[in-house]
Backbone bond lengths (Angstrom), bond angles and torsions (degrees), N, CA, C in turn:
res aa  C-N    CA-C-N  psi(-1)  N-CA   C-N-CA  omega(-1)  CA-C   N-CA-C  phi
1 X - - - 1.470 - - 1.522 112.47 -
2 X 1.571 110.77 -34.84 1.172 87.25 -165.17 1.707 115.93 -83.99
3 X 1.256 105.31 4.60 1.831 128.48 -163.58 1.585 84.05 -71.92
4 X 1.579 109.91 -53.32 1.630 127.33 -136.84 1.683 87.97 -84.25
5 X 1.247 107.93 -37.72 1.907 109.63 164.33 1.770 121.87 -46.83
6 X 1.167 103.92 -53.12 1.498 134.61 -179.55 1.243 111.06 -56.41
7 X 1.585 114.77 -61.23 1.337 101.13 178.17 1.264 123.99 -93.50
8 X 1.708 122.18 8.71 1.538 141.01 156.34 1.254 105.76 -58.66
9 X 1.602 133.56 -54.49 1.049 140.54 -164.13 1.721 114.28 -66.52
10 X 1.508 95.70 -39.40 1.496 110.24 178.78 1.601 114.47 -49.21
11 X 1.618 89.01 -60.73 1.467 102.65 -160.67 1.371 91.57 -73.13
12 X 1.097 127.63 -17.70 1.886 99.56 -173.24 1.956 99.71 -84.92
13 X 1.061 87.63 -47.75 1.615 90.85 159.51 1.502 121.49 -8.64
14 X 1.474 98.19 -106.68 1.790 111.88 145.73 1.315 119.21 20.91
15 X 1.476 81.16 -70.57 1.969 101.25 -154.34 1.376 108.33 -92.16
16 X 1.691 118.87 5.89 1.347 106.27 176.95 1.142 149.90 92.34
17 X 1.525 99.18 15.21 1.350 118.49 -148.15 1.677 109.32 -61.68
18 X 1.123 121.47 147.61 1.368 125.56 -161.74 1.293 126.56 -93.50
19 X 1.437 120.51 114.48 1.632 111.65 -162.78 1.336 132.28 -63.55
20 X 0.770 149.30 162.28 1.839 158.79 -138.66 1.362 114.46 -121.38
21 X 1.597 126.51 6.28 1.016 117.52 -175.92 1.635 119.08 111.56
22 X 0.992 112.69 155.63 1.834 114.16 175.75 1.789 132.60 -35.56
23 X 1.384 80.10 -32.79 1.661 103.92 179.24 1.221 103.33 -72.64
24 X 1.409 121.38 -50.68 1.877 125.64 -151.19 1.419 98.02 -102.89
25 X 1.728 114.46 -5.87 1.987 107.34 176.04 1.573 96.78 -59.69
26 X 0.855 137.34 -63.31 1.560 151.12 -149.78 1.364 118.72 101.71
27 X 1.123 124.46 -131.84 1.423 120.81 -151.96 1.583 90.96 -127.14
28 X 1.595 114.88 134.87 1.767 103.64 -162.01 2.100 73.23 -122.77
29 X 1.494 97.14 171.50 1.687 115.14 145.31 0.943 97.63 -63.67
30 X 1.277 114.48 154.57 1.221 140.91 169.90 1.956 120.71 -131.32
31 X 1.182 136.07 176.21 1.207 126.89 -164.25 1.916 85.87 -118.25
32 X 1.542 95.84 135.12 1.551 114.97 167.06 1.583 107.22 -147.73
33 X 1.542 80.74 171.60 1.482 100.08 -171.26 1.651 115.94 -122.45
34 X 1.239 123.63 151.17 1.723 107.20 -148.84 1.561 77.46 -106.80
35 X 1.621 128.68 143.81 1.042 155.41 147.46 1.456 99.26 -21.33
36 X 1.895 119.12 161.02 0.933 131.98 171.73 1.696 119.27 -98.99
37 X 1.261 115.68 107.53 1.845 81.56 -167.68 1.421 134.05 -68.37
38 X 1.574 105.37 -16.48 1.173 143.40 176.93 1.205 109.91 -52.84
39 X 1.543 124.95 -21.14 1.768 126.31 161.39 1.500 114.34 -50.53
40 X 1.854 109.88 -44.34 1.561 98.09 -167.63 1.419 107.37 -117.81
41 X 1.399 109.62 89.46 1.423 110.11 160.46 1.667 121.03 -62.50
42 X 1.599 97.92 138.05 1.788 92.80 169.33 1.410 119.49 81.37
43 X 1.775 95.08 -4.24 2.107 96.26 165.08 1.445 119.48 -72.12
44 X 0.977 103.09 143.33 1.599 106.89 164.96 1.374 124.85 -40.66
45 X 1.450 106.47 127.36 1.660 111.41 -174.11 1.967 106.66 -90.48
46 X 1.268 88.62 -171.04 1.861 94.12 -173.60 1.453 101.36 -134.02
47 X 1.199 121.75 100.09 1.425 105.30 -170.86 1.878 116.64 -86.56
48 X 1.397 111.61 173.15 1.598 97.95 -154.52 0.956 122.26 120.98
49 X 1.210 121.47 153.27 1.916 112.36 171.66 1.674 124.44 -83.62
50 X 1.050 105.97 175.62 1.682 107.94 177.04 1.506 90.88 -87.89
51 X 1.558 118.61 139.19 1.279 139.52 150.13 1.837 100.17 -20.75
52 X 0.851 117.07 117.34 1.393 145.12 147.02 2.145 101.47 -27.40
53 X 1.271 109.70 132.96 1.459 102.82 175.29 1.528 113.28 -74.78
54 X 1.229 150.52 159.93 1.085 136.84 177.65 1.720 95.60 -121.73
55 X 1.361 122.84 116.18 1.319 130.10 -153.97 2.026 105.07 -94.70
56 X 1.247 102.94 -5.50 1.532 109.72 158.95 0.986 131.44 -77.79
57 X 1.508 123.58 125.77 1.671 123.87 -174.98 0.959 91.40 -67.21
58 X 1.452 101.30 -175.38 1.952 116.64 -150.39 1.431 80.06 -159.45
59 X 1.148 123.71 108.05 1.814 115.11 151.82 1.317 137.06 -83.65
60 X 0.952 89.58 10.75 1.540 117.82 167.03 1.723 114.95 -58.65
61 X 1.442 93.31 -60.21 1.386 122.28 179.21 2.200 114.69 -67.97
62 X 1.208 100.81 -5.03 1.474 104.36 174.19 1.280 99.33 -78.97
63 X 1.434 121.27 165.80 1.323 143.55 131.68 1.515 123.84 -57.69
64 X 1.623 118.27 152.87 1.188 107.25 176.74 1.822 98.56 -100.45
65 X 0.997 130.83 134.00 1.457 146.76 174.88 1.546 96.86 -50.68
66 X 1.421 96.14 140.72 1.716 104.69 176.43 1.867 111.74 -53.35
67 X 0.954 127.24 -42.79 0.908 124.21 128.21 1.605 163.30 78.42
68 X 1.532 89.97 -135.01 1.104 120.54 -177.45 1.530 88.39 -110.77
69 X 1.438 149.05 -31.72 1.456 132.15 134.94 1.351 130.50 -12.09
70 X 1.480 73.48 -51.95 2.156 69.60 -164.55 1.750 100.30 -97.42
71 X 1.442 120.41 2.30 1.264 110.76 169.84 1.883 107.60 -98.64
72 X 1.323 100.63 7.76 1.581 98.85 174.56 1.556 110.84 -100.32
73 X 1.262 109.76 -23.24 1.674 111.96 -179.84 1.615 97.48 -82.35
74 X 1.234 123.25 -57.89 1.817 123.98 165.21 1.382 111.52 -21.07
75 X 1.278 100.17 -38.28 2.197 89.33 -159.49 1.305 91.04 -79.44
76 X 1.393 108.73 173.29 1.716 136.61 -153.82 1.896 82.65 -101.80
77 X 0.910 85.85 124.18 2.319 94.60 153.01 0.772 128.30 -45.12
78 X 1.303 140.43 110.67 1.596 137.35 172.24 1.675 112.69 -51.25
79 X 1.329 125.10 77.02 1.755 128.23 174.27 1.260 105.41 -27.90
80 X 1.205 136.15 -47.64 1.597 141.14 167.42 1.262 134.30 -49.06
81 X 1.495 92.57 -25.41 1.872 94.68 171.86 1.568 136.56 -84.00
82 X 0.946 108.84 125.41 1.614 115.36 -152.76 1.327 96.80 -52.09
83 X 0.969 143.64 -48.49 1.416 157.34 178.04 1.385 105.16 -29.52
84 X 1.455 133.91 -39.65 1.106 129.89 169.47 1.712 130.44 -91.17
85 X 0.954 94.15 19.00 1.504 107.04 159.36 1.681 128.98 -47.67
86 X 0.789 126.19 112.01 1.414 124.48 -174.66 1.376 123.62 72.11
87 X 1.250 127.51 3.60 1.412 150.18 -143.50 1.863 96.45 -100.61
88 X 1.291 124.77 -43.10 1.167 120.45 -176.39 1.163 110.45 -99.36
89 X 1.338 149.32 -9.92 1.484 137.82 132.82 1.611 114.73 -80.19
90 X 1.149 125.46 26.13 1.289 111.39 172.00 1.620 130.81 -97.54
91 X 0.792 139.65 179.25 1.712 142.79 -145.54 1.558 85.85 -80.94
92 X 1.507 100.53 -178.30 1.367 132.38 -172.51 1.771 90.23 -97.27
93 X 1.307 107.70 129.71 1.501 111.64 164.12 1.497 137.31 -50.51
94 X 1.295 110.98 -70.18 1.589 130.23 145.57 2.037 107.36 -174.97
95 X 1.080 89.54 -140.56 1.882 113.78 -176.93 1.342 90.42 -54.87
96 X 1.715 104.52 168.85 1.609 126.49 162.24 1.002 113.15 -68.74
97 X 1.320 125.49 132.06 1.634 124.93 157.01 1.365 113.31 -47.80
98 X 1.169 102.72 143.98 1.766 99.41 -174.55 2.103 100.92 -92.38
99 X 1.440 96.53 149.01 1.173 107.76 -159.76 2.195 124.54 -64.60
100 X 2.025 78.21 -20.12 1.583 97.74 -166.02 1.850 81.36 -119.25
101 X 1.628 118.00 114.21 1.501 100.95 158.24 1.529 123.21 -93.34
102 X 1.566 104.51 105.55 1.260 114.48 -158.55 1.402 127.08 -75.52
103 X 0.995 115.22 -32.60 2.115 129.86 157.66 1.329 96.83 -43.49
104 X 1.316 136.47 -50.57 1.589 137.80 -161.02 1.472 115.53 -82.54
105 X 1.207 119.53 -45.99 1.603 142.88 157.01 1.306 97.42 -18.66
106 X 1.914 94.17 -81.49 1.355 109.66 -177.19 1.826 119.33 -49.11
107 X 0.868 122.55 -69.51 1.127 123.80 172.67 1.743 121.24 -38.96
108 X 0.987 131.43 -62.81 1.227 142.77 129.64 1.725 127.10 6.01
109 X 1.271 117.08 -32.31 1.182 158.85 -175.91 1.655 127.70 -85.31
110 X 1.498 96.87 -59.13 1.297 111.12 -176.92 1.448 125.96 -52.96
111 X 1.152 136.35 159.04 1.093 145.71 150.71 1.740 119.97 -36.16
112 X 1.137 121.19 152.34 0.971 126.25 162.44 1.917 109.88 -74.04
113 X 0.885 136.37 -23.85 1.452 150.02 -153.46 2.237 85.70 -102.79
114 X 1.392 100.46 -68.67 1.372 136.27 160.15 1.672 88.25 -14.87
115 X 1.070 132.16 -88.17 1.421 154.42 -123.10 1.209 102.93 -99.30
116 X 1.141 131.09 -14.27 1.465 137.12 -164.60 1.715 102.50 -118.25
117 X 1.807 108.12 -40.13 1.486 92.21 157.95 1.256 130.17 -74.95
118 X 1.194 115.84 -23.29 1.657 127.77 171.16 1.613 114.49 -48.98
119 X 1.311 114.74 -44.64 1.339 115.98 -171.00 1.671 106.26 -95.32
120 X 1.606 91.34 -24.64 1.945 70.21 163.03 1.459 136.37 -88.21
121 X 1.194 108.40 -10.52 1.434 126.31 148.86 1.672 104.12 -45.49
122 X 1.142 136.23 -61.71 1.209 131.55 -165.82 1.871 118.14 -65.70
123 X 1.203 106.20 1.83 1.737 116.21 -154.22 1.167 120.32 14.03
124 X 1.497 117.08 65.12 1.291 125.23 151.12 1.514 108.54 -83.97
125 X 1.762 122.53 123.59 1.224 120.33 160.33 1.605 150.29 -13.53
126 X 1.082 120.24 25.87 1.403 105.12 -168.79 1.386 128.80 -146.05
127 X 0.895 138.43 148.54 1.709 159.12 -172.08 1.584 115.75 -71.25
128 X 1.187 115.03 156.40 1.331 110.24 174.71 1.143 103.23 -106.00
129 X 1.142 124.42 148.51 1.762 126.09 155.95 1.220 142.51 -117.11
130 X 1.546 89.69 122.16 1.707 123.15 -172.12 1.267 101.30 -30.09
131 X 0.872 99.54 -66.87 2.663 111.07 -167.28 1.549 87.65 -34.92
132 X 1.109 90.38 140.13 1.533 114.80 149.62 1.843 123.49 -52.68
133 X 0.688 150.61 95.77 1.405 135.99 -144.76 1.602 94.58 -143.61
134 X 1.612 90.98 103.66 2.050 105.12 -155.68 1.668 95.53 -59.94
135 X 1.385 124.61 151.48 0.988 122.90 -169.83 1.748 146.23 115.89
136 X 2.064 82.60 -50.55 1.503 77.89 -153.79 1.525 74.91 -129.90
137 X 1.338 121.03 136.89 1.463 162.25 -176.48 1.628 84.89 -52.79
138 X 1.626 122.54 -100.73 0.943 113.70 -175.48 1.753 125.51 -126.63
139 X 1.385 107.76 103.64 1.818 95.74 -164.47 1.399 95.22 -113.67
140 X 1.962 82.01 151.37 1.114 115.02 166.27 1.113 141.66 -113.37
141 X 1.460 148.78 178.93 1.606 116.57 168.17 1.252 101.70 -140.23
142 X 1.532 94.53 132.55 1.737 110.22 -169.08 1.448 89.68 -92.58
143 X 1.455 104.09 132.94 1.140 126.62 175.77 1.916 132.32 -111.54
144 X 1.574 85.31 9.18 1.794 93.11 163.28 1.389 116.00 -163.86
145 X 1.166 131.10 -149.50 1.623 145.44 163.87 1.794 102.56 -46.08
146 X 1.635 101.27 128.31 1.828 99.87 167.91 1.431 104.66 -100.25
147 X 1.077 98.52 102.31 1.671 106.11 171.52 1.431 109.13 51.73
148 X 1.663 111.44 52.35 1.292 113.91 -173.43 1.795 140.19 86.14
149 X 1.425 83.73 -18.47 1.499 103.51 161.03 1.494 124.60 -81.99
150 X 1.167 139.06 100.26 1.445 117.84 160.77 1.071 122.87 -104.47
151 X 1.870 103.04 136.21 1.186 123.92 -175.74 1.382 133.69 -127.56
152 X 1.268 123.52 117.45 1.508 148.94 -158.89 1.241 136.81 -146.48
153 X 1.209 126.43 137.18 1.633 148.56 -146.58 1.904 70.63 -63.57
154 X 1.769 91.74 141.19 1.532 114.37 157.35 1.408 104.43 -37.23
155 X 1.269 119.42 162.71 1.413 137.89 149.05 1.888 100.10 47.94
156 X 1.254 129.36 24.52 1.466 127.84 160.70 1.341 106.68 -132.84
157 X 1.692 103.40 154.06 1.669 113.54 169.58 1.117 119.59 -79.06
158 X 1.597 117.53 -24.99 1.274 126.01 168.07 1.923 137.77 -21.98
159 X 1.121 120.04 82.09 0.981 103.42 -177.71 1.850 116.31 -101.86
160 X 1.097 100.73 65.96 1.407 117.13 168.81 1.578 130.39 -118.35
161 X 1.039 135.83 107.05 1.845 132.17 -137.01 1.708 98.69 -137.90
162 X 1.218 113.01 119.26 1.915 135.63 172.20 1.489 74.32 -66.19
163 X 1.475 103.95 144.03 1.613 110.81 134.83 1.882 97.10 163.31
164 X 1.472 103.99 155.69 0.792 117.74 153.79 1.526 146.78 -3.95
165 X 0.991 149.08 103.21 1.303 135.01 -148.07 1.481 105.70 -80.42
166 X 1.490 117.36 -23.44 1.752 122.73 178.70 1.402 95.09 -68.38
167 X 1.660 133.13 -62.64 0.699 141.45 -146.21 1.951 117.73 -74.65
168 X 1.709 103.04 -6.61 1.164 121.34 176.55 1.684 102.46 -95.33
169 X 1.633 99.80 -56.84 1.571 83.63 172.59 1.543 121.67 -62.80
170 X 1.053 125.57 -16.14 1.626 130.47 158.31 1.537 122.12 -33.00
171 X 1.434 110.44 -51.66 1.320 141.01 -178.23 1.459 97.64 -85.71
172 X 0.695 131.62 -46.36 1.642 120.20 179.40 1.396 110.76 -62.93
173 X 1.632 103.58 -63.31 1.704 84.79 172.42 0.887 134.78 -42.50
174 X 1.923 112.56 -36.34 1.814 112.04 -169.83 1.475 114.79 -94.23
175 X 1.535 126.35 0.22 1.353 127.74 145.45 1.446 117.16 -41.28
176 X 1.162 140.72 -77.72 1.789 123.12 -157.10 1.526 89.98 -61.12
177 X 1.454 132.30 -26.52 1.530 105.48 -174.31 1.595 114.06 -80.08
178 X 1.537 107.50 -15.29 1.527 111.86 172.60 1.802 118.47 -57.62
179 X 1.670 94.52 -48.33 1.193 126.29 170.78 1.965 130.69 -27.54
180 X 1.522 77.54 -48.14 1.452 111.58 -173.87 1.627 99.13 -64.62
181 X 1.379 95.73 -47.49 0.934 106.09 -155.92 2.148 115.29 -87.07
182 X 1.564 88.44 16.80 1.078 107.55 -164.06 1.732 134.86 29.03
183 X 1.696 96.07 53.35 1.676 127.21 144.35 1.645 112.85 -68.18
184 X 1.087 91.58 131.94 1.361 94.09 173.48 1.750 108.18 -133.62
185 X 1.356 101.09 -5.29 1.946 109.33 173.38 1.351 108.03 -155.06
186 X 1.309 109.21 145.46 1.294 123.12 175.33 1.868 93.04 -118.45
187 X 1.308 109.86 151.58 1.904 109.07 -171.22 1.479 84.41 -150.57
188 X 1.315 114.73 143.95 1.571 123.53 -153.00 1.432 95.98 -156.16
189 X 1.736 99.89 151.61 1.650 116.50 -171.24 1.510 96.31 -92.94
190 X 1.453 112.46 -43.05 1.433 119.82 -161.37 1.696 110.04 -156.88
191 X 1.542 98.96 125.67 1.416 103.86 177.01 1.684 106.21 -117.93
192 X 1.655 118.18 -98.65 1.384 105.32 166.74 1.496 119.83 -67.52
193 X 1.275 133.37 146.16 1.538 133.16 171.93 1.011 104.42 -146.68
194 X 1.355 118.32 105.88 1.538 132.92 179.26 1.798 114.50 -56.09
195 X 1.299 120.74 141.72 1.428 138.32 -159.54 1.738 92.00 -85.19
196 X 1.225 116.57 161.61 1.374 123.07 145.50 1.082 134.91 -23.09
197 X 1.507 158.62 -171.07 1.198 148.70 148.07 1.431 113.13 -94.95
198 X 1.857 109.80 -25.77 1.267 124.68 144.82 1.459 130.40 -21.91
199 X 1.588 107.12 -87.04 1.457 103.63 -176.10 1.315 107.59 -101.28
200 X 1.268 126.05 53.74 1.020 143.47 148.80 1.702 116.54 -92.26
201 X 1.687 95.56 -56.61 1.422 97.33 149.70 1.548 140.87 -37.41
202 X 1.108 93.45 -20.74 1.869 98.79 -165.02 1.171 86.22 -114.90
203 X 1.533 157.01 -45.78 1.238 165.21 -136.30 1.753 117.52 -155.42
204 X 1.770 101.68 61.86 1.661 89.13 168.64 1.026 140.14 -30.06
205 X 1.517 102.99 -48.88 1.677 115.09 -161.78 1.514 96.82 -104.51
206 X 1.345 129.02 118.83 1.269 133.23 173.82 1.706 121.16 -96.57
207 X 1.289 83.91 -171.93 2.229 88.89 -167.68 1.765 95.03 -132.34
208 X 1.070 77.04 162.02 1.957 78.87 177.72 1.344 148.08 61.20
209 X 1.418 141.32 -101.72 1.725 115.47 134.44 1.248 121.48 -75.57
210 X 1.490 101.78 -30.54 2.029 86.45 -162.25 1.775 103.82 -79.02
211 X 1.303 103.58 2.13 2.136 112.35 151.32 0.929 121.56 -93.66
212 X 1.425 124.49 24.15 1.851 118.06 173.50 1.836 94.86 62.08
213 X 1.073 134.60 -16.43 1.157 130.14 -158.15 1.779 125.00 -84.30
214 X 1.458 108.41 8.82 1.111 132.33 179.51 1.443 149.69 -145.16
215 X 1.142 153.72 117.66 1.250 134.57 -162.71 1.793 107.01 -147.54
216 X 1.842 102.15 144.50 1.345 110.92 -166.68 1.606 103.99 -104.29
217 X 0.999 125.36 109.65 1.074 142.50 165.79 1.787 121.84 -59.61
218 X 1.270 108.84 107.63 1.664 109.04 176.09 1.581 122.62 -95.03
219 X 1.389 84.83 -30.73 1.653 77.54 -162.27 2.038 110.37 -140.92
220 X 1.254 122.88 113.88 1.633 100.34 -166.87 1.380 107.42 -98.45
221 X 0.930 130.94 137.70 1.599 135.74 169.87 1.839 112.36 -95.03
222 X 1.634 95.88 115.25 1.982 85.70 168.60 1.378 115.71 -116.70
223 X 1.446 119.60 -148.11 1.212 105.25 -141.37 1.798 111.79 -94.35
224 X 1.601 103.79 -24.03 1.616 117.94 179.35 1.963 88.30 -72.27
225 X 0.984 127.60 10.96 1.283 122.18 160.63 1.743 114.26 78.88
226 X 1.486 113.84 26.18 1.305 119.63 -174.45 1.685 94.14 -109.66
227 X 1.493 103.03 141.09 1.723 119.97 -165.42 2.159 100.95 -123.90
228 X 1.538 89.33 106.38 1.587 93.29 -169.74 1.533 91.79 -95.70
229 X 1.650 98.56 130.90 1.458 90.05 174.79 1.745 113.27 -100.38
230 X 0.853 136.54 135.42 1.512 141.81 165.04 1.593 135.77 -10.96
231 X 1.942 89.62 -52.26 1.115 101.79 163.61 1.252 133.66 -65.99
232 X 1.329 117.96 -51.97 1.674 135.61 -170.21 1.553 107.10 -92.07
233 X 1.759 124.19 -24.60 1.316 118.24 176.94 1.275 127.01 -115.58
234 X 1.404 134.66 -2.09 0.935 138.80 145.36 1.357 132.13 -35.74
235 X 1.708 132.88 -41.37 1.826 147.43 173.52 1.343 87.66 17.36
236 X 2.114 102.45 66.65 1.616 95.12 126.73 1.116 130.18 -84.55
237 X 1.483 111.82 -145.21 1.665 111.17 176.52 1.742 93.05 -151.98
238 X 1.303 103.71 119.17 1.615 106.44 -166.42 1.970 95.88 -72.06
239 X 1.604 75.94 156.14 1.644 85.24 -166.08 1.606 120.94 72.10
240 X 1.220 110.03 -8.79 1.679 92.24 170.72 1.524 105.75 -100.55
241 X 1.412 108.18 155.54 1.354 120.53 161.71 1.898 117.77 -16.53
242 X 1.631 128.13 133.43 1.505 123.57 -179.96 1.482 102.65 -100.04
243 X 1.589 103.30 -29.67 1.649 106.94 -174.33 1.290 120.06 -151.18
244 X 1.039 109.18 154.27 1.571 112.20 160.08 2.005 89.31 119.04
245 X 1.233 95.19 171.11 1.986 110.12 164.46 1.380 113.78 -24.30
246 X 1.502 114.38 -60.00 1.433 122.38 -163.69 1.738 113.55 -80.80
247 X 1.598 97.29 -14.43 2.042 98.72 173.52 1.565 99.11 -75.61
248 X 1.168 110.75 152.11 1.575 117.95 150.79 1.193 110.24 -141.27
249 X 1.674 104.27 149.71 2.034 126.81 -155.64 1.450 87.72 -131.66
250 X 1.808 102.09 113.87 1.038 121.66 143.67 1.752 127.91 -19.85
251 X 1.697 123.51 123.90 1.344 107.62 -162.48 1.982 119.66 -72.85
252 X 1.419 74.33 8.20 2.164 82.01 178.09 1.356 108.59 -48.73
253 X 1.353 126.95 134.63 1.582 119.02 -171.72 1.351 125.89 -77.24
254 X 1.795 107.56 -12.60 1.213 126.22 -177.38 1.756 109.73 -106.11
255 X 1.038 110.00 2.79 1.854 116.27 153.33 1.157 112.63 -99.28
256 X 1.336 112.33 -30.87 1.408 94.14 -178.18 2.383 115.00 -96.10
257 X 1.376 114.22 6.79 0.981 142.53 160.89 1.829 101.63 -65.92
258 X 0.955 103.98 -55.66 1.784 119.43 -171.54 1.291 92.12 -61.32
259 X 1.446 118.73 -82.86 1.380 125.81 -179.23 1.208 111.10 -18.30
260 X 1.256 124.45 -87.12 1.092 133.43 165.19 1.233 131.24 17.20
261 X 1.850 106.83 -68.20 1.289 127.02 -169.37 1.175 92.35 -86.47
262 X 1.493 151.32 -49.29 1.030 156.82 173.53 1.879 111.19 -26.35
263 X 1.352 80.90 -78.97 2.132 99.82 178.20 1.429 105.35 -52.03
264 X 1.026 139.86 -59.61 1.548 150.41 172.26 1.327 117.46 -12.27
265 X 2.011 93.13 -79.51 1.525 94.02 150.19 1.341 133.81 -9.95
266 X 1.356 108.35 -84.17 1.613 127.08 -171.43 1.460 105.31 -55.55
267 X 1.752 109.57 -52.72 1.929 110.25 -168.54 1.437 115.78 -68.23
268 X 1.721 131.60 1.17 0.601 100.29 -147.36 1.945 65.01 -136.15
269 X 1.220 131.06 7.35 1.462 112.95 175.21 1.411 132.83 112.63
270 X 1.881 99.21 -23.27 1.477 101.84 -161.99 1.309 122.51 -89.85
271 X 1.470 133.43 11.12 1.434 175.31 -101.85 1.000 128.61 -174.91
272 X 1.644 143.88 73.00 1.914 112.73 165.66 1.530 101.60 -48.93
273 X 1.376 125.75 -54.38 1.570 124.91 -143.79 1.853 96.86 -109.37
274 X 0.968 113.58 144.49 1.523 138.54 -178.95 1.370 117.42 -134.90
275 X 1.195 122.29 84.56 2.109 104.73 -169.97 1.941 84.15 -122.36
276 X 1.195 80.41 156.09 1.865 88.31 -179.75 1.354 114.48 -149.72
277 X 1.173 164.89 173.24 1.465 159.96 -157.58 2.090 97.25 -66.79
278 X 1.249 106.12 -51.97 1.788 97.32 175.37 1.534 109.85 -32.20
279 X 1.796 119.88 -51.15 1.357 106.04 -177.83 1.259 136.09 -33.24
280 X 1.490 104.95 -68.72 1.645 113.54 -177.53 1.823 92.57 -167.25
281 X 1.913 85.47 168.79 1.368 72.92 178.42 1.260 142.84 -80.75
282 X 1.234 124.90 -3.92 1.256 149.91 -171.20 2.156 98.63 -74.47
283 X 1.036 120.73 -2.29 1.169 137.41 173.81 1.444 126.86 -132.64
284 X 1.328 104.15 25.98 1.629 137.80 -165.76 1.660 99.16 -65.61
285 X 1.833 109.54 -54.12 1.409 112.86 -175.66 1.497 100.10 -109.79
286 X 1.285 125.01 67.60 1.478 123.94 168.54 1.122 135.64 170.46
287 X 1.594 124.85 142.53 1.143 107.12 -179.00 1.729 104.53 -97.61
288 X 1.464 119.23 162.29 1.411 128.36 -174.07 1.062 87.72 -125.87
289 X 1.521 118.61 121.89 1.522 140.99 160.82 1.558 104.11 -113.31
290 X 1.626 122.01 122.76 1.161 133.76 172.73 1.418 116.00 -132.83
291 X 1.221 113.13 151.52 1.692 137.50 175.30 1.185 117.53 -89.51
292 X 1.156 158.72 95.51 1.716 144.37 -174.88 1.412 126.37 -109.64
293 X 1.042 116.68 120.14 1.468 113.68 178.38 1.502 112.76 -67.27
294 X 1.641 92.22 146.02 1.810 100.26 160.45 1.531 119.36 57.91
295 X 1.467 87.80 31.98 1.852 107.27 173.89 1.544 111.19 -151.39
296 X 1.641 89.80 158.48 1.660 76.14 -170.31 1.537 84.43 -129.63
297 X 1.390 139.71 39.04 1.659 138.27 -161.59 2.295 72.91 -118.56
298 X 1.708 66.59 153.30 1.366 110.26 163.73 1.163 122.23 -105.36
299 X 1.918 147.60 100.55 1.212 126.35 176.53 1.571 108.89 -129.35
300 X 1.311 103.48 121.69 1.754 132.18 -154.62 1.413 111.81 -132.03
301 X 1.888 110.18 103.98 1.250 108.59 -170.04 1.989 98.76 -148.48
């Protein structure tokens, strides 16, 4: 099966297969504009160096081609993959994703001036930073719990986080719903990841990590003190539906816990981009939560 997947995918490939609309393009670049720094005189600096560029592509960081989308939902399921376990008798997910995610829009939007009072309103910990930090419009570094959430690189105590200032108020909003949901940590492979010096060259202003504007989530910790990891508790089934009426979640309490946090995200706005192990495999152990400028699409897979 999985040969007969492979070379399904190819050939539709090939042939061009024709995209589905705004929803099913995926997630494109988009055009931005880098903040002024010259708005905030007299903020607090970050002392230290700027992250080092890391001069290896990341395919992570591609788009999937219209495409190669619609030739990944076409191919047949691998019956063999553990991942689909329980997946075709399992429950109804919840509601429709809504079509415009409007918290993100908004956010997305703001000012740099805008964006910095927004999040201090929220009293999440953190500083802006002075350095130039190629890439990212305007970063900051959160320096504790977001509204009760703490969040930190896998395998460190560190709770100190580069990123984006949209992409923090992002996280702030979707903390009390984590909350609710009795999250108390989000633990992550990758948040900012600096671009090449290359396409940096060609592309100052970046999208995704090397914009502070994103972060992959592995593993969530809540509050009875049980830690679901992504990889092993998630049992999606790649290529099927992540949310909405037409997904269904296995009745394991810790997939459907994942889910949860996953769909939330998306139902509730604070997200353009949603990818979760269903995408592909290269998103096998993670969820990808992103911010996007100068779009108002939702793409949730």
């Amino acid at each position: 099966m999985r040969t007969v997947a492979a070379l399904l995918t190819l050939s539709l490939t090939l042939h061009g297969a024709l995209a589905r609309g705004q929803r099913d393009a995926g997630p494109r670049d988009v055009p931005v504009f880098p903040g002024d720094a010259s708005l905030f005189p007299g903020d607090a600096s970050v002392p230290g160096d700027v992250p080092a560029a890391d001069d290896a592509p990341d395919p992570l960081d591609e788009p999937p081609t219209a495409d190669e989308q619609h030739a990944a939902e076409r191919a047949a399921p691998d019956p063999e993959d553990p991942a689909d376990a329980g997946v075709a008798t399992g429950t109804r997910e919840g509601e429709a994703i809504p079509d415009v995610p409007r918290a993100a829009v908004e956010i997305a939007a703001l000012s740099d001036r805008a964006c910095l009072r927004a999040l201090s309103r929220t009293a999440v910990p953190f500083i802006r930073v002075r350095q130039r930090v190629p890439g990212v419009v305007l970063p900051v570094m959160v320096r504790g719990p977001v509204r009760g959430v703490t969040i930190r690189g896998r395998g460190t105590p560190v709770e100190q986080e580069l990123m984006d200032c949209r992409l923090a108020l992002a996280l702030a909003r979707y903390a009390p719903t984590l909350r609710a949901m009795g999250v108390r940590e989000l633990r992550h492979i990758s948040l900012h990841r600096p671009a090449s010096a290359a396409t940096l060259a060609r592309h100052p202003v970046q999208t995704r990590h090397p914009a502070g504007l994103a972060i992959d989530v592995a593993a969530v910790v809540f509050d009875d003190g049980r830690v679901l990891d992504v990889l092993h508790d998630f049992r999606g089934r790649r290529g099927a539906p992540v949310c909405g009426p037409t997904a269904r979640v296995p009745a394991d309490p810790g997939a459907r816990r994942l889910r949860a946090v996953a769909c939330e995200a998306a139902r509730r706005g604070y997200f353009n981009v949603v990818l979760t192990p269903n995408f592909n495999v290269a998103h096998r152990n993670h969820f990808h939560l992103e911010v996007a400028r100068d779009v108002s699409w939702v793409y949730v897979h």
